[in-house]
N, CA and C of each residue as an Amber inpcrd file, in Angstrom:
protein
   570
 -23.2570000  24.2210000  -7.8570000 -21.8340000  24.0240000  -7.6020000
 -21.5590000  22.5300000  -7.4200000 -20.5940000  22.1730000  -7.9860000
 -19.8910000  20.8530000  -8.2540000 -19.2120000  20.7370000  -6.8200000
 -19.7880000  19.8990000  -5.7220000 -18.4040000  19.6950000  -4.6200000
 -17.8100000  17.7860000  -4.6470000 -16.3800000  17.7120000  -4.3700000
 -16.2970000  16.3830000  -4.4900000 -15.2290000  16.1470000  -3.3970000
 -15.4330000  15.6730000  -2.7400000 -14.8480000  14.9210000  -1.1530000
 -14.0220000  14.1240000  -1.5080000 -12.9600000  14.3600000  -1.2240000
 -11.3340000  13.4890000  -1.4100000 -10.7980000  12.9560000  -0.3300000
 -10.5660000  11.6240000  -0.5110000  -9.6470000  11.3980000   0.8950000
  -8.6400000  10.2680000   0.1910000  -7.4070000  10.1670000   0.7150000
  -6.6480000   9.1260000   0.2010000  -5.9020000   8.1590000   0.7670000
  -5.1290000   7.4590000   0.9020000  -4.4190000   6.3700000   1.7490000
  -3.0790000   6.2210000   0.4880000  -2.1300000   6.1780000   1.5880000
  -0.6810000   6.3000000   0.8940000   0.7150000   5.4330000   1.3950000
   1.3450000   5.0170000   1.3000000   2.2090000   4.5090000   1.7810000
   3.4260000   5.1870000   2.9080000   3.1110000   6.5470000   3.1500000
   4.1260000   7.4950000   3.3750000   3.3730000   8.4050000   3.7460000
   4.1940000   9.4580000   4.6690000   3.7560000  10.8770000   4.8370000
   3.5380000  12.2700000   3.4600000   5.0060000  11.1170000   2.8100000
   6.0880000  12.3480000   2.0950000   6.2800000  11.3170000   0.6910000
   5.9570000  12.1930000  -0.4740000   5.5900000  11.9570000  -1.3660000
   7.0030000  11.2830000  -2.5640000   8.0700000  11.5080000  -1.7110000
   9.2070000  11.0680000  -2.4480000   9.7620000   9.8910000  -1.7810000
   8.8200000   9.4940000  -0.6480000   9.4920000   8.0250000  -0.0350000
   8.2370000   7.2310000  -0.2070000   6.8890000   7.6190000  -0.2150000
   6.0850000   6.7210000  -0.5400000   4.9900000   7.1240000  -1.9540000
   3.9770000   6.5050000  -2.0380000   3.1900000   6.6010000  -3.2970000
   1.7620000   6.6140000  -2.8860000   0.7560000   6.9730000  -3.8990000
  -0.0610000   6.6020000  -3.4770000  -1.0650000   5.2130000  -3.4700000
  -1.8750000   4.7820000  -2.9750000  -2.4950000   3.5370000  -2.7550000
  -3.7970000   3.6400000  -3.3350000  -4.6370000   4.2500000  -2.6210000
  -5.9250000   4.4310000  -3.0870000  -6.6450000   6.0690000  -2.5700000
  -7.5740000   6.2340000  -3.7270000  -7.8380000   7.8700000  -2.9530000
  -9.8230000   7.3100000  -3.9370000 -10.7270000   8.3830000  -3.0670000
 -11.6250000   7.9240000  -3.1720000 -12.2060000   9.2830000  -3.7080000
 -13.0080000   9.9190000  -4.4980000 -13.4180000  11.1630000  -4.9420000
 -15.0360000  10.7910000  -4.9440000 -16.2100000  11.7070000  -3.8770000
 -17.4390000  11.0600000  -3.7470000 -18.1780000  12.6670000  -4.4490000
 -18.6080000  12.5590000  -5.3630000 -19.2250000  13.3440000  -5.9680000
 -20.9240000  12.8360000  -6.1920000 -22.2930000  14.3090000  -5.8990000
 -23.3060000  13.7270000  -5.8170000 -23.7110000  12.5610000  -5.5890000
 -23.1210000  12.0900000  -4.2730000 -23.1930000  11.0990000  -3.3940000
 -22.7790000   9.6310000  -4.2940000 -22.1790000   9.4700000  -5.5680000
 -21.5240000   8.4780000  -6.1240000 -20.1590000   8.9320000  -6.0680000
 -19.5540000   7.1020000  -5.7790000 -17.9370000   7.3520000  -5.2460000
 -17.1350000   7.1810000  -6.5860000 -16.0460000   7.8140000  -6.4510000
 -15.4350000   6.8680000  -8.1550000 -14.0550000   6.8060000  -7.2050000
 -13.4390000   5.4240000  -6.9870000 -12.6690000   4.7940000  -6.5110000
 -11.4290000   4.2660000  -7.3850000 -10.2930000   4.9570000  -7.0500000
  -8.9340000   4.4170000  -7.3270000  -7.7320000   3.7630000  -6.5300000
  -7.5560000   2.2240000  -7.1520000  -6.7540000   2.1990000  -6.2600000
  -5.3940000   1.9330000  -7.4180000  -4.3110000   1.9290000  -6.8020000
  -3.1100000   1.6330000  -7.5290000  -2.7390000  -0.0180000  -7.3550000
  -3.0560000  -0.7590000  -8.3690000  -2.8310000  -2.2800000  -8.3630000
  -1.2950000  -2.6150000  -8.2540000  -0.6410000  -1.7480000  -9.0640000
   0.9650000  -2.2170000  -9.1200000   1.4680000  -0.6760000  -8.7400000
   2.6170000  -0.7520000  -8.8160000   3.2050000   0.6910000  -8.3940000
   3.1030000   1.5490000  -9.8100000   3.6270000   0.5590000 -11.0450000
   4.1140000   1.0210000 -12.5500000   2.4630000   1.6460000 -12.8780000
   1.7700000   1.1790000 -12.2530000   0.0120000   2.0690000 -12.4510000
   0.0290000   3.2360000 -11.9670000   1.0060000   4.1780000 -11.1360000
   0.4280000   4.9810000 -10.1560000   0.3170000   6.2960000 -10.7120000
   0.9210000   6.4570000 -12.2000000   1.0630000   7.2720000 -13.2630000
  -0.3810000   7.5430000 -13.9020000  -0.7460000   6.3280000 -14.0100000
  -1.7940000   6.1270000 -14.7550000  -3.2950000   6.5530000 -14.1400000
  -3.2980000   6.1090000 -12.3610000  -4.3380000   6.3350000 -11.5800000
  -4.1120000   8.0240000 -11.2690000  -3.2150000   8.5230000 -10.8710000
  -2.9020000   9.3480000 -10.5270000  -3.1810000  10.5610000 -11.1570000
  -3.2440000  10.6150000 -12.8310000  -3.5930000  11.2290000 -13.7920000
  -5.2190000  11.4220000 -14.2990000  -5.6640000  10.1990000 -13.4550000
  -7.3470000   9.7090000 -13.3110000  -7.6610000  10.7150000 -12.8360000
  -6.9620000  10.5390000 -11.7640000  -7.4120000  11.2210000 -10.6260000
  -7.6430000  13.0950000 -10.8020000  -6.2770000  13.0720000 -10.9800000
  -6.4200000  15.2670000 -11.6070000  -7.3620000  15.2430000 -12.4510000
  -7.4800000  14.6390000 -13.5860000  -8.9370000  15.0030000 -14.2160000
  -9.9540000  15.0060000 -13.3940000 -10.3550000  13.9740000 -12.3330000
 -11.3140000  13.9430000 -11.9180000 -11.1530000  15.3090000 -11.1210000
 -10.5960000  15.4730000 -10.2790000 -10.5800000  16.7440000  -9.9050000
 -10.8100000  18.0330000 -10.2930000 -10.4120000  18.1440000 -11.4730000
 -10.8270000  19.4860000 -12.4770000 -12.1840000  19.8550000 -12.5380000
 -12.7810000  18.8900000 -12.8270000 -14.4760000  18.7870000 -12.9400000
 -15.0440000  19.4010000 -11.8340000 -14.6670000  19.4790000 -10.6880000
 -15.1930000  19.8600000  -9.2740000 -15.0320000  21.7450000  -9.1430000
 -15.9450000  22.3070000  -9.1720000 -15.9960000  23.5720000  -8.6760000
 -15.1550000  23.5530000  -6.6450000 -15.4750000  22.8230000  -6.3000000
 -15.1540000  22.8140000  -4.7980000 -14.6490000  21.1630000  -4.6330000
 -13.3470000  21.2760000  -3.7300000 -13.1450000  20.0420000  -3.1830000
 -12.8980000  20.2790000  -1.7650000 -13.8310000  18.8680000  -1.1080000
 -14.0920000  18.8420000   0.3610000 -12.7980000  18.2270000   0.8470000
 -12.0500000  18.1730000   1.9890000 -10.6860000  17.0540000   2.5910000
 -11.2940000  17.2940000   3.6400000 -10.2690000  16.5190000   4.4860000
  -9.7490000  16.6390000   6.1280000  -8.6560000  16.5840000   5.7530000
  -8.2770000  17.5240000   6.2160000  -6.5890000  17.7720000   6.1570000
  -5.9000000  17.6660000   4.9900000  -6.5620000  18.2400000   3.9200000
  -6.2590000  18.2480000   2.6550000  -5.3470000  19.6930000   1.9430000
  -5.4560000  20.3120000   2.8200000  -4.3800000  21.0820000   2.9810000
  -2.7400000  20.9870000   3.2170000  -2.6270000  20.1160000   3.7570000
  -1.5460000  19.6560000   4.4280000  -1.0800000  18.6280000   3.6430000
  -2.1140000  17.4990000   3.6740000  -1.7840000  16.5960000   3.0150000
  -2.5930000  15.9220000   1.8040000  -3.7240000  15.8250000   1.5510000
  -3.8230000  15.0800000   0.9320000  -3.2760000  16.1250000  -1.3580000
  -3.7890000  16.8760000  -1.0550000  -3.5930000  18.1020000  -2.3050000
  -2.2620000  18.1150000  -2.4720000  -1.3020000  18.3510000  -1.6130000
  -0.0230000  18.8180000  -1.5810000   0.9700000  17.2750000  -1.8980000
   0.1590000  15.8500000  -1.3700000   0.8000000  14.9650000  -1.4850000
   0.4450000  14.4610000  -2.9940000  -0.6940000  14.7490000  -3.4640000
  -1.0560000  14.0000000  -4.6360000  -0.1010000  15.1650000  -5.9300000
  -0.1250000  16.0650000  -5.5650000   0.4090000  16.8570000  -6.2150000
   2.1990000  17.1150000  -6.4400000   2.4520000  16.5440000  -5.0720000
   3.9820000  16.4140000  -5.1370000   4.4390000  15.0360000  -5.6000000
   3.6080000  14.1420000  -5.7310000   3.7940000  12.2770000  -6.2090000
   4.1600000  12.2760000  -7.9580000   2.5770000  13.4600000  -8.2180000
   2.6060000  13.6720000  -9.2860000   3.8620000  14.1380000 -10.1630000
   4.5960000  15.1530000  -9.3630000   5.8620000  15.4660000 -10.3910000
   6.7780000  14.9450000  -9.9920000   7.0120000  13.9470000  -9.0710000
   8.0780000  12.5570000  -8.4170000   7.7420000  12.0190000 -10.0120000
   7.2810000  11.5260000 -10.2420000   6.5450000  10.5080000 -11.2580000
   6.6940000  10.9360000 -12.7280000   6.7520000  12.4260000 -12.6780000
   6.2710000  13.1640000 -13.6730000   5.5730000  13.4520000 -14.9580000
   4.8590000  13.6420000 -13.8830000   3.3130000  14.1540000 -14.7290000
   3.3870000  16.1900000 -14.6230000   3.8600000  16.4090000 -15.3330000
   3.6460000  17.9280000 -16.1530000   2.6270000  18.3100000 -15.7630000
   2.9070000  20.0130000 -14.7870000   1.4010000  20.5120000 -14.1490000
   0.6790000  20.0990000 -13.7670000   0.6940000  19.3540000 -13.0450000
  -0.2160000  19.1110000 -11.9790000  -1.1290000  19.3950000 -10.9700000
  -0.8260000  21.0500000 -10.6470000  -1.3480000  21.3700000 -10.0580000
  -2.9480000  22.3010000 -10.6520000  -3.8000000  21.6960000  -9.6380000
  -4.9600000  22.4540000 -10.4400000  -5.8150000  23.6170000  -9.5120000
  -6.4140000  24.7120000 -11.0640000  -6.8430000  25.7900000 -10.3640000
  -8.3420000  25.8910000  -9.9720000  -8.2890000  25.2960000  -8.1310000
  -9.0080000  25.2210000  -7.0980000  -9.8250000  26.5090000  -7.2830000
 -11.5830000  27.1670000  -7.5350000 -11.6210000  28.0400000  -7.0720000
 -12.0880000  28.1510000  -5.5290000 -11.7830000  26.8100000  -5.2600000
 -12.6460000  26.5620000  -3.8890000 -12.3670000  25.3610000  -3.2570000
 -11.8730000  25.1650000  -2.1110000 -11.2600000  24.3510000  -1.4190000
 -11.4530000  24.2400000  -0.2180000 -12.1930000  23.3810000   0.6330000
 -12.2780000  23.5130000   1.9140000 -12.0320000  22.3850000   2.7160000
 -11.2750000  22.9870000   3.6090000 -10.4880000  21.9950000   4.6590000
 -11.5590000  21.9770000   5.4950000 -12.1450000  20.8020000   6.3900000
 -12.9860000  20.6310000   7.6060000 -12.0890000  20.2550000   8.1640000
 -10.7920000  19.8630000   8.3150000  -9.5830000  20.4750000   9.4060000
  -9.4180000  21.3040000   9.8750000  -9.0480000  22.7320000   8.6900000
  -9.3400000  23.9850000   9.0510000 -10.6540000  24.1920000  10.0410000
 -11.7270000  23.8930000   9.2080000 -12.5070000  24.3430000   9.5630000
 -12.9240000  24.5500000  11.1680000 -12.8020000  22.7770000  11.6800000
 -13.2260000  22.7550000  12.7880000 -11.8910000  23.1720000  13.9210000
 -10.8170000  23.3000000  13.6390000 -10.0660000  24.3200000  14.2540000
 -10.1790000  25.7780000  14.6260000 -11.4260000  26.3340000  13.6250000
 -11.6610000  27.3610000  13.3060000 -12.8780000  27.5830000  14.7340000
 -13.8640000  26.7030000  14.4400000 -15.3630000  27.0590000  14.6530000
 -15.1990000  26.2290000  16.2800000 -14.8520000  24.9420000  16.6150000
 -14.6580000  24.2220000  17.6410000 -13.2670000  24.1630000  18.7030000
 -13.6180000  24.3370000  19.6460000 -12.5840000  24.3970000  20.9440000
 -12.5830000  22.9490000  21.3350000 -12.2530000  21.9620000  20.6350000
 -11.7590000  20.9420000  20.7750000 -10.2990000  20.8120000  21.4660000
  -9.9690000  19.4630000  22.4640000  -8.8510000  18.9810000  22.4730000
  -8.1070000  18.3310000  21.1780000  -8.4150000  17.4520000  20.6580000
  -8.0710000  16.9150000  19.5690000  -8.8710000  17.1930000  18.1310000
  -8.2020000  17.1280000  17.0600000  -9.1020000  17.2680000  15.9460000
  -8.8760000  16.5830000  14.3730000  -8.6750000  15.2160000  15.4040000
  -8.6600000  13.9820000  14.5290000  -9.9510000  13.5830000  14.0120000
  -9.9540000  13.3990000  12.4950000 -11.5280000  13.4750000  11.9690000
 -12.2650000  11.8890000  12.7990000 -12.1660000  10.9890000  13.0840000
 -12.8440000  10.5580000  14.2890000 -12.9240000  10.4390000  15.5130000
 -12.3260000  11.2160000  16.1050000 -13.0130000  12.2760000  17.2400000
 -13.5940000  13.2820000  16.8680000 -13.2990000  14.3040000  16.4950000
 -14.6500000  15.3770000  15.9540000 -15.7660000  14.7720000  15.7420000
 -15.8370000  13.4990000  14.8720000 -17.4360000  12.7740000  14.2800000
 -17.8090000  12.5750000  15.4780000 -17.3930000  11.7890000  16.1170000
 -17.7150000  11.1350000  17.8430000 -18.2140000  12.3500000  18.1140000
 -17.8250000  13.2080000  18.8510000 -17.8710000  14.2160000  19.5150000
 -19.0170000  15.5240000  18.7730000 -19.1570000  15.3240000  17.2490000
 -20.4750000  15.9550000  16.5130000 -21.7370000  14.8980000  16.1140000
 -21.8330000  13.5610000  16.9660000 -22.5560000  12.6430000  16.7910000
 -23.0220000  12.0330000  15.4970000 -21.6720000  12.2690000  15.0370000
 -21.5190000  11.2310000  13.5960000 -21.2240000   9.6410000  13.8620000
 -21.7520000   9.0660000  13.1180000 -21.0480000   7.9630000  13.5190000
 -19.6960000   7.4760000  12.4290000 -19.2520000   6.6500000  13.1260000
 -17.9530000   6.6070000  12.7950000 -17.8270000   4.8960000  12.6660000
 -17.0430000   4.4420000  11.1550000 -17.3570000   2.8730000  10.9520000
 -15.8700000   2.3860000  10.6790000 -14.6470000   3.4450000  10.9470000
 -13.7240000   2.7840000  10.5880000 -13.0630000   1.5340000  11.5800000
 -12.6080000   0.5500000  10.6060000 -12.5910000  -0.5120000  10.6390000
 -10.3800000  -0.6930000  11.0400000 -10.0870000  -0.0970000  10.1460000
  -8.5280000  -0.0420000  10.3120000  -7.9620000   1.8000000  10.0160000
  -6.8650000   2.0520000  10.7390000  -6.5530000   3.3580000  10.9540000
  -5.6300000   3.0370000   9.6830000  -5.1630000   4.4440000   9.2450000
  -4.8260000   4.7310000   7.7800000  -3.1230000   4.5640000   8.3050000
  -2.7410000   4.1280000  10.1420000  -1.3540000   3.5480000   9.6080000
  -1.3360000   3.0140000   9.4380000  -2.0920000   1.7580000   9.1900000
  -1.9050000   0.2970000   9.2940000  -2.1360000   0.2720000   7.2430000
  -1.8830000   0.8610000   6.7480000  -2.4470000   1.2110000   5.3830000
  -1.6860000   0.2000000   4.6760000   0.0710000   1.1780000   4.7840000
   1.3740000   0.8560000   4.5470000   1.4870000  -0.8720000   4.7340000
   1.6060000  -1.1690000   5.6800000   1.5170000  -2.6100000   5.3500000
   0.7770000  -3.2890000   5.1320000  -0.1950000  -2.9240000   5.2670000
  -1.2540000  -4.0390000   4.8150000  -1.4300000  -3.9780000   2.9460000
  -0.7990000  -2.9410000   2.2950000  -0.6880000  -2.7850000   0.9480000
   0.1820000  -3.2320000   0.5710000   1.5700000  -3.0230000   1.0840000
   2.7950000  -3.9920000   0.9310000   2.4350000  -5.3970000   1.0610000
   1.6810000  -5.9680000   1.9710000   1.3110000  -7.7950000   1.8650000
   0.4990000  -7.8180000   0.1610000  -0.2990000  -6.3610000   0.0330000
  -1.5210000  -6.7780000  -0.9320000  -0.6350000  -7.2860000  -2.2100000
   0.5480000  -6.6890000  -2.6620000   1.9270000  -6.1380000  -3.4530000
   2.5990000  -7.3370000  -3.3840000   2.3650000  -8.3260000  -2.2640000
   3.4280000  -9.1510000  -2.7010000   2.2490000 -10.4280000  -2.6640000
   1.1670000 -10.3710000  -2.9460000  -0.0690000 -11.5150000  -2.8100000
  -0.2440000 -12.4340000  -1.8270000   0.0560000 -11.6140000  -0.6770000
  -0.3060000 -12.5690000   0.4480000  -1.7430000 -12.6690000   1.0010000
  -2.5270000 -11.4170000   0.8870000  -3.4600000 -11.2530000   1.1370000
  -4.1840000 -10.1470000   0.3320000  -4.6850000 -10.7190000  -0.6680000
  -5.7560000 -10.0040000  -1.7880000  -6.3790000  -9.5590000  -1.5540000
  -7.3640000 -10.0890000  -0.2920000  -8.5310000  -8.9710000   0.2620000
  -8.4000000  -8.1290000   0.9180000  -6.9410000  -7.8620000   1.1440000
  -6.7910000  -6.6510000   1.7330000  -7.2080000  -5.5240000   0.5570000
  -7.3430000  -5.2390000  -0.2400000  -7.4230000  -4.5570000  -1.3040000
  -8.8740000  -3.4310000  -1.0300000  -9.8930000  -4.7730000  -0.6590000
 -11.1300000  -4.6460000  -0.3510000 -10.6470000  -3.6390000   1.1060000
 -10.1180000  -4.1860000   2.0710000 -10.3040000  -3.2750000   3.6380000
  -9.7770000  -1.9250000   3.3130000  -8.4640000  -1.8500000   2.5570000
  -8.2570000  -0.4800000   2.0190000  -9.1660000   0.8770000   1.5560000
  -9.7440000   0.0430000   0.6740000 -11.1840000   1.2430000  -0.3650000
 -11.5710000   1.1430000   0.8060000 -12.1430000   0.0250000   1.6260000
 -13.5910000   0.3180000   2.4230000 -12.8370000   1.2250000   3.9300000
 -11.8450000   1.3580000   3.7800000 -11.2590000   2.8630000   5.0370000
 -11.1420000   3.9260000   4.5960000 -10.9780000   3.7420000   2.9660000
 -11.2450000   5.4000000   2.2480000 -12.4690000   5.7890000   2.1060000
 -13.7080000   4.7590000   2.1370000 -14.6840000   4.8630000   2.0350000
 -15.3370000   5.3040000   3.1500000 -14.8770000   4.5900000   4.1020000
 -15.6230000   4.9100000   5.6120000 -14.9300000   6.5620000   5.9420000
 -13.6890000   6.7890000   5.4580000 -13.2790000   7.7900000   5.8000000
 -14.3360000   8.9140000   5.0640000 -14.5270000   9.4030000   3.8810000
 -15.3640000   9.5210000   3.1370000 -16.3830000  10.1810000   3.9720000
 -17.1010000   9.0070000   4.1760000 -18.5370000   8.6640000   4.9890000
 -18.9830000   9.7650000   6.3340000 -17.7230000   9.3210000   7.1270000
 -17.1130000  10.2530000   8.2020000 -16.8870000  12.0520000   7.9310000
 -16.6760000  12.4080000   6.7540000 -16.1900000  13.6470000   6.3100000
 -17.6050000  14.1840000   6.0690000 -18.1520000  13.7170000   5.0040000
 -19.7700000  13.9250000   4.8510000 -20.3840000  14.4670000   5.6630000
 -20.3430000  13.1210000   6.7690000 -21.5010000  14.0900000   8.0660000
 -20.5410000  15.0590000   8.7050000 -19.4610000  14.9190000   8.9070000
 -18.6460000  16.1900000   9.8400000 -18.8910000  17.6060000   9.3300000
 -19.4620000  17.3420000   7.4200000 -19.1000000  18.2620000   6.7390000
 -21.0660000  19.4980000   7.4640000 -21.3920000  18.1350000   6.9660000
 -23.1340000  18.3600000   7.7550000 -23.6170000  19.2480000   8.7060000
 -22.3490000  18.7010000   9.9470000 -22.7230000  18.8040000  11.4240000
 -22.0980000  20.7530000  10.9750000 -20.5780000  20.4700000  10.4740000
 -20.2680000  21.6800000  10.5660000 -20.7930000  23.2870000   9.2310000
 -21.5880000  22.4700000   9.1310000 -22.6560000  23.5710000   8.3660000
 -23.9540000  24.2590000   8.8540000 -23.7710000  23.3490000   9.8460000
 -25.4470000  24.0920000  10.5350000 -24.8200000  24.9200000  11.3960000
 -22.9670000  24.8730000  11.9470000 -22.4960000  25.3120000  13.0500000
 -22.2260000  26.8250000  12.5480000 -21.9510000  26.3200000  11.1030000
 -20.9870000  27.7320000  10.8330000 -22.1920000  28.7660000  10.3760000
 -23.2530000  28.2850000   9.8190000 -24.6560000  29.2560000   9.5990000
 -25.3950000  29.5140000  10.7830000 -24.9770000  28.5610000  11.6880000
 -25.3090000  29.2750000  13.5320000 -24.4190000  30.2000000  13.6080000
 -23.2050000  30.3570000  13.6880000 -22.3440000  31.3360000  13.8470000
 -22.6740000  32.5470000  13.1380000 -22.7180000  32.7280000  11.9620000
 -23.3680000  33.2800000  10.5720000 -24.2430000  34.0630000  11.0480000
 -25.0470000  33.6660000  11.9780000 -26.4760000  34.3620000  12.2270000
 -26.4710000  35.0450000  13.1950000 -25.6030000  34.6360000  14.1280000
 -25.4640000  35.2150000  15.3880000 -24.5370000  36.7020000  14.9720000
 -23.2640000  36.1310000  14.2230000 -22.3900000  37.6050000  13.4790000
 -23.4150000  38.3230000  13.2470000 -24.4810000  38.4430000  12.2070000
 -25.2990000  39.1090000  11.4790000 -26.0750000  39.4870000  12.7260000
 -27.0080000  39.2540000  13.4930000 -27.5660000  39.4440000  14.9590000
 -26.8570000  40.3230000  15.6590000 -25.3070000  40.3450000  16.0670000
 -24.4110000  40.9550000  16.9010000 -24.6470000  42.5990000  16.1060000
 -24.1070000  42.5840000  14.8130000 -23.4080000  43.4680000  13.8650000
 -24.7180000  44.1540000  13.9420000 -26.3270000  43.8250000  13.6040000
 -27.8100000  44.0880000  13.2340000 -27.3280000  45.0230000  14.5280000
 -27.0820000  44.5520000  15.6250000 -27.6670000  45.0340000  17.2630000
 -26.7790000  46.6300000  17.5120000 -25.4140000  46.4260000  17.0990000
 -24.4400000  47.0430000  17.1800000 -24.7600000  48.6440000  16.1150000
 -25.4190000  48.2830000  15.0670000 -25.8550000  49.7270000  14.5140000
 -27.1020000  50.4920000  14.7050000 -27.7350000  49.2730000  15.3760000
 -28.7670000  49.7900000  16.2820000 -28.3440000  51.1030000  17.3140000
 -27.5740000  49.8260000  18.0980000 -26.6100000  50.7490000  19.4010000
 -25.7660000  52.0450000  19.2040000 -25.4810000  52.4700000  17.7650000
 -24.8400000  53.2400000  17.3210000 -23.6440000  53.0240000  17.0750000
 -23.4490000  51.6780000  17.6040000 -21.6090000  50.7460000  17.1020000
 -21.4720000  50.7970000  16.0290000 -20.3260000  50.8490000  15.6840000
 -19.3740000  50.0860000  14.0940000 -20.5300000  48.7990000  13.6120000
């Protein structure tokens, strides 16, 4: 199975007031990195991008449910790009997930890492995205370009091991179901 870990950085929440910036797709541990240089590109990256996606039997997010799928997908016909939407047979949120499996207070993907002893390397939070892409846009500061990828990257990075931590959790769980259910027809239970 093909899985490929998506994360993106955008100018906006909402796909008809902002665009996207850069989104990072890490497949068999090589990244293939897009960013949008001008806005009049975002047609062009953006279209990169759904192909690249197609190829993937499974795509990994954080909060890709919510946002990152639903935003790349709603930019897409802002823009219009024809069908866009693609058929996922497999999609997994580690948002969901760890909402699911963990009794967390918060379940911001760096706190969960913290808190599943991932480490965690981000450098700038994904609000600070928006402007620091707007300076990149008007050439005040070029290397911002570089801190961008490398927060989709670190974000990335971060998802990976969360994805890790929460695989040994959910095949702990897994085993214990199967253990409970084993015990229960023993007992003469359902």
């Amino acid at each position: 199975m093909t899985s490929t870990l998506l994360d993106i950085e955008t100018t906006s929440l909402y796909a008809d007031t902002g665009m996207l910036v850069c989104a990072v797709l890490r497949r068999d541990g090589k990244d293939k990195v897009f960013f949008v240089e001008s806005p009049r590109r975002e047609s062009k990256v953006l279209r990169r991008i759904l192909e690249e996606l197609r190829k993937s039997d499974c795509i990994i997010t954080f909060n890709g449910r919510s946002f990152d799928l639903p935003f790349l997908f709603s930019r897409a016909l802002v823009i219009g790009i024809e069908n866009p939407k693609l058929d996922l047979p497999r999609h997994v949120d580690l948002y969901d997930e760890c909402k699911r499996v963990l009794r967390f207070d918060r379940h911001g993907l760096d706190h969960i890492a913290r808190l599943l002893g991932v480490e965690v390397n981000a450098r700038l939070t994904g609000q600070e995205v928006p402007h620091l892409y707007m300076s990149y846009l008007a050439g005040k500061e070029p290397g911002v370009r570089d801190e961008i990828i490398g927060h989709c990257i670190s974000d990335i990075e971060t998802m990976e091991g969360v994805s890790r931590r929460l695989e040994a959790i959910i095949a702990l769980e897994e085993q214990n179901d199967d253990e409970n259910s084993g015990a229960r027809k023993r007992d003469g239970g359902g």
